[in-house]
C-alpha positions as CSV (number, residue, x, y, z in Angstrom):
1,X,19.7,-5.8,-29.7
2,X,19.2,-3.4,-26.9
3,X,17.1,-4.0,-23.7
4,X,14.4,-2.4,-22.6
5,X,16.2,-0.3,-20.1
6,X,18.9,1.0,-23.0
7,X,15.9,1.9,-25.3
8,X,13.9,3.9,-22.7
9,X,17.2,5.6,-21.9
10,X,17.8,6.2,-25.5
11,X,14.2,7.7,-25.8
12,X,14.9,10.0,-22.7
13,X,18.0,11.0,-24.9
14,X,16.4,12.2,-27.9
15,X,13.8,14.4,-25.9
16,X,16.3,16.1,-23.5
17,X,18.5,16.5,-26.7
18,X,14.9,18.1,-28.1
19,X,14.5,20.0,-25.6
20,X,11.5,18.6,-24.5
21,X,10.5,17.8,-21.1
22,X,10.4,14.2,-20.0
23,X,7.7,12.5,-19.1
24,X,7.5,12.4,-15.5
25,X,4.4,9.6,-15.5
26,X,3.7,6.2,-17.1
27,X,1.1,3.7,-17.2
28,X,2.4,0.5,-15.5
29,X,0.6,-2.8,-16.7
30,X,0.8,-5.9,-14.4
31,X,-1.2,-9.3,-14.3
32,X,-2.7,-10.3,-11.4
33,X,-2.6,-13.4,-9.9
34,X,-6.1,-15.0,-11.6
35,X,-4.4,-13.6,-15.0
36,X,-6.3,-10.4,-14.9
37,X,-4.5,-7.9,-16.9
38,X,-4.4,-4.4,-14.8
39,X,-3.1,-0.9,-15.5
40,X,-2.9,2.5,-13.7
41,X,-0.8,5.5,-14.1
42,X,2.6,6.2,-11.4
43,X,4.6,9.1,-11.2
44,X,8.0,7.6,-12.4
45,X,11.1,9.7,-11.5
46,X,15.0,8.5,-13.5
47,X,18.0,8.1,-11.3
48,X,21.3,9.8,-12.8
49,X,21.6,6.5,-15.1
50,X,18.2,7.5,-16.5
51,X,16.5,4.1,-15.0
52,X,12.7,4.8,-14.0
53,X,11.7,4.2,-10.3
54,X,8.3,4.6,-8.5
55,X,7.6,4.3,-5.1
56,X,4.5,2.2,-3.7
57,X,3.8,0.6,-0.8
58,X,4.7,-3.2,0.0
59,X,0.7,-4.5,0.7
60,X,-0.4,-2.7,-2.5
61,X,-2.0,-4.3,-5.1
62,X,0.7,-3.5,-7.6
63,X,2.8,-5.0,-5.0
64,X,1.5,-7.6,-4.9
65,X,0.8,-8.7,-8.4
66,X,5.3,-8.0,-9.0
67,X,6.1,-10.0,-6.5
68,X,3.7,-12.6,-8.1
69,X,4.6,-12.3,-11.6
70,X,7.7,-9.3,-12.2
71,X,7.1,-9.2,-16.0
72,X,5.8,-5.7,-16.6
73,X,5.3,-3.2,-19.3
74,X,6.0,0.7,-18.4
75,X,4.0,2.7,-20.9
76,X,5.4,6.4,-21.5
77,X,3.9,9.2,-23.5
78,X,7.0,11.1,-25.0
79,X,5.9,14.5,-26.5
80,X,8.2,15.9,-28.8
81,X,7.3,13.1,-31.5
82,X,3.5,12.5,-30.3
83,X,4.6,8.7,-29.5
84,X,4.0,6.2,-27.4
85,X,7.3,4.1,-26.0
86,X,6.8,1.0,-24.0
87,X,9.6,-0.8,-22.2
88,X,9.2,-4.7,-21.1
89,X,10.7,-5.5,-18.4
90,X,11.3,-7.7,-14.9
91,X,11.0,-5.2,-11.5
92,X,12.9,-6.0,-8.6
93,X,12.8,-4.2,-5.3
94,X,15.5,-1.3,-4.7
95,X,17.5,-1.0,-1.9
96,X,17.6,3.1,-2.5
């Protein structure tokens, strides 16, 4: 079973090898710290290994709610099929 990081790069994949441009925004979903679900769109770029990153300061509330709880789902609209892809995963600071 692949994770969520080998899926989403498989996805980016297909639509370069569809010509298609990539997708260069996703909705990130986080859970606050009361359990309140929240979602807003970032501008995602990929790093030569095709892993998304965003940028955001350390006192915002998106901060905040990954450093309470890192379980996240990035949303991405792909075009070239009309679908949706979502990828799972636990964020962790980079040091890039």
């Amino acid at each position: 079973m692949l994770n969520p990081l080998e899926k989403l790069q498989n996805w980016i994949i297909q639509e370069l090898n569809n010509s298609t441009l990539i997708a260069q925004s996703a909705v990130l979903s986080t859970v606050s710290e009361q359990s309140q679900p929240r979602a807003r769109v970032v501008s995602t770029m990929f790093d030569a290994a095709l892993i998304p990153k965003f940028h955001t300061s350390s006192v915002s509330r998106k901060s905040q709610d990954i450093k309470h709880n890192n379980a996240v789902t990035l949303t991405y609209n792909f075009h070239n099929d009309l679908f949706v892809s979502k990828v799972k995963s636990n964020l962790y600071p980079s040091n890039n």
